[in-house]
Structure formats: C-alpha cells, structure tokens
C-alpha positions in Angstrom: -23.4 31.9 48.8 -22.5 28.5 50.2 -24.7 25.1 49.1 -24.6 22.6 51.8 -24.8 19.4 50.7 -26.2 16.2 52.9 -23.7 13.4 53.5 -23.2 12.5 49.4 -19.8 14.9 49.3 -17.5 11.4 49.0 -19.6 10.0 46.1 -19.4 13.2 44.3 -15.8 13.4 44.7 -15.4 9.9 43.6 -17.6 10.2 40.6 -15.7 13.5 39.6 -12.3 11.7 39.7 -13.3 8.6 38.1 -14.7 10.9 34.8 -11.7 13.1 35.1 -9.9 9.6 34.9 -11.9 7.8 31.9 -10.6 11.5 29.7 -7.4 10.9 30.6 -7.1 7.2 29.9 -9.2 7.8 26.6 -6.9 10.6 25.5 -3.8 9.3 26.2 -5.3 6.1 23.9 -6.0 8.7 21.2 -2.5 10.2 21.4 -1.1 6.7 21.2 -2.8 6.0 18.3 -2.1 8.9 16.2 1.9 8.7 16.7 1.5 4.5 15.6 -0.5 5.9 12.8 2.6 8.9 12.0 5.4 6.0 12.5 3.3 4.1 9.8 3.5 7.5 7.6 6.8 8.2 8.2 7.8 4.9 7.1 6.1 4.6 3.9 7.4 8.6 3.0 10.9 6.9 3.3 10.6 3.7 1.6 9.3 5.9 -1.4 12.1 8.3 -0.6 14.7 5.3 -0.9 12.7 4.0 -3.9 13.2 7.2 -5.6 17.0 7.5 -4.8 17.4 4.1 -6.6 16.1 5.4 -9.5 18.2 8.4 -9.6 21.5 6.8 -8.6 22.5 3.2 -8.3 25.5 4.2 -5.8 22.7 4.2 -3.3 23.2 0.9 -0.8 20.5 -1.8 -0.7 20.2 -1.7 3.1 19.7 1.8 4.8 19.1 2.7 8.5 16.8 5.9 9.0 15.9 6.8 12.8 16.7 3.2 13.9 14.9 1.2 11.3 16.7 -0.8 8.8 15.0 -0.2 5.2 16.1 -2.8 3.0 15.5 -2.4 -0.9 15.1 -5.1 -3.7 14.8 -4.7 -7.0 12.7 -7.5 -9.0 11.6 -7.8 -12.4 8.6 -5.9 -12.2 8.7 -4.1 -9.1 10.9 -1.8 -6.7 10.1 -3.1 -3.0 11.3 -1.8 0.5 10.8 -3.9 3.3 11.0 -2.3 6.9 9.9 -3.9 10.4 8.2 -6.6 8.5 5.9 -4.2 6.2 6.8 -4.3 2.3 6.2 -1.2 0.4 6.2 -2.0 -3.2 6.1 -0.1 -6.8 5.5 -2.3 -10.0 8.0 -0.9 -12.7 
C-alpha cells in the first residue's frame, strides 16, 4: 500500500542524508582513532622488543628502523630508554 505524503518529501530526504552523513563522519573519526591508538601500541611493543634484544645481545645497533620509524636506544646508568617519533619509552635497571 502506497503512503502519500504532502509536499515535505525534500526535507525528509535531506534529513535522512544529513543523519546517514553525521554516522559516517563519526565513524570514520572512531576508526581514525583506534589505528592512532594501535600505532601508539605498536610502538611501545617494539621499543620493549629492542629493549629486550639489548639485554640479550650487545651486537644489536643503537639506532634501528622498524616500518619507517627510527627507534633509537640509550643505555644510562639506571635505565634502558628508546626514543621513537619524539616519545621515550624507558625501563629503570
């Protein structure tokens, strides 16, 4: 059975595509965020990864390069540190 509507088919239409818009913009935000918030896992996995090497091996060299990201690690009195795109993860001895 066919509804006829009375002149407000436009608005509808509009106010359909401009919901159907505000999901996609929020979820493509959501997306977004959750593979900045993997990258930030990822890189902290591998500095304690490269951390780890150093302990087991001292061939290992200071500055590595993992998916495009330089990880540079420095070994200080009291504490194993690996900086990488300006974050320092660190390990007191």
């Amino acid at each position: 059975m066919k509804k006829k509507h009375e002149g407000f088919i436009l608005l509808e239409s509009l106010t359909g595509f401009a919901i159907s818009l505000m999901i996609i913009l929020t979820l493509s935000y959501c997306v977004n965020e959750q593979f900045k918030l993997l990258s930030h896992w990822e890189e902290q996995v591998n500095a304690d990864k490269i951390i780890l090497m150093h302990l087991k091996s001292k061939q290992i060299p200071n500055l590595l390069i993992i998916k495009g990201k330089e990880y540079s690690f420095t070994n200080t009195s009291n504490s194993y540190q690996v900086e990488v795109n300006k974050n320092v993860y660190q390990i007191k001895k």
